[in-house]
N, C-alpha and C positions, 0 to 999 in steps of 0.2 A: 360842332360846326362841320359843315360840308365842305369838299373843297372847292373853290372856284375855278372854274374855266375861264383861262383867259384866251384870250385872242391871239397869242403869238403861235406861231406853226414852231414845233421844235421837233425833237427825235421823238420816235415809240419809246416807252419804259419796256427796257429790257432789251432792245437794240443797239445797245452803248457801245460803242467801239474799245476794243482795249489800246491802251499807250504802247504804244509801239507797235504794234501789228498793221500792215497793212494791209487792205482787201487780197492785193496779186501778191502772192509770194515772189520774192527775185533769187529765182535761183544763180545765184554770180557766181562762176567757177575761176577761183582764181589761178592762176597758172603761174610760177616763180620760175625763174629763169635766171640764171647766172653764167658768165664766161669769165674764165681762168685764162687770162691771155700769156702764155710763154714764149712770146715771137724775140725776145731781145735777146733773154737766154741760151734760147735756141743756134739764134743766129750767131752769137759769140761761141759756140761750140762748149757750152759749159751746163746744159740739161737735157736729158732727154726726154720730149714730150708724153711719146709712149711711156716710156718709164714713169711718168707720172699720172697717167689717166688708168695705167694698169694698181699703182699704187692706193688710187681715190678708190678703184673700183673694190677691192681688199676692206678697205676702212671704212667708208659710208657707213654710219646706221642708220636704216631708219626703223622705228619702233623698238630701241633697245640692241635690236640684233643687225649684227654683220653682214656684208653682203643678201641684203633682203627686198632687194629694191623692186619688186615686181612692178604696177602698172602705175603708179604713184610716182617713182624718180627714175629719172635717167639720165645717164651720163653719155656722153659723143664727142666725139674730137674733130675739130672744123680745122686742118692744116696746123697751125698750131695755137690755137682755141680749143680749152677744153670745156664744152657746154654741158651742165646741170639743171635738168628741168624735174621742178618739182609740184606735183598736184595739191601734195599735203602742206600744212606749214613748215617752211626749210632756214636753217639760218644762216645767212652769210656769214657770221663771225665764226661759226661748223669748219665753213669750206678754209676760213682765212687761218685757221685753228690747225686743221689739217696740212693744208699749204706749208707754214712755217714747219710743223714736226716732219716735212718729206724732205726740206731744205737742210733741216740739221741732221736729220738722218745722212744725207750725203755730203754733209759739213761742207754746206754751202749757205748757211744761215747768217754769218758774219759779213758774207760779201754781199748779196743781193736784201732788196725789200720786200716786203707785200703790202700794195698800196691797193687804195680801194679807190677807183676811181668816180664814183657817184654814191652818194650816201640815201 
């Protein structure tokens, strides 16, 4: 048997779109951004902010290795906000991870917390 033409307009065979692709690519660059706020500690005269943006800057990895942050992460201190922007995927429980072992380092881990204030 032959096949029958019907009447409805559909797609060409062989112009099938695939599941999930769209026609436009979206290239969406995601940007992560975090701030380490030290303003309380600061002000109570019991951290010193430098000393700790100098600390992150030592211990960051990104890709395995130390101190490697080329055009992907960076770290800057806004007064006493310390800002982490990262291009690559970063993870806040890293920075919260690091945070705590700077604290106990200066056996200040018992007294103060690190809270995360937006999940």
């Amino acid at each position: 048997m032959a096949p029958v033409a019907s009447g409805k307009k559909g797609k060409q065979p062989g112009k099938q779109a695939l599941k999930g692709k769209s026609k436009t690519p979206k290239s969406k660059k995601s940007s992560l951004r975090f701030a380490i706020d030290c303003s309380h500690p600061v002000e109570d005269g019991i951290m010193n902010c430098g000393d700790f943006e100098k600390y992150l800057q030592e211990r960051i990895k990104v890709n395995g290795k130390t101190s490697n942050f080329g055009k992907d992460v960076s770290l800057g201190r806004e007064k006493n906000k310390i800002v982490v922007s990262s291009a690559i995927p970063f993870s806040k429980r890293y920075l919260k991870y690091l945070t705590k072992k700077y604290l106990k380092k200066q056996d200040l881990r018992e007294y103060l917390r690190v809270v995360a204030t937006n999940k």
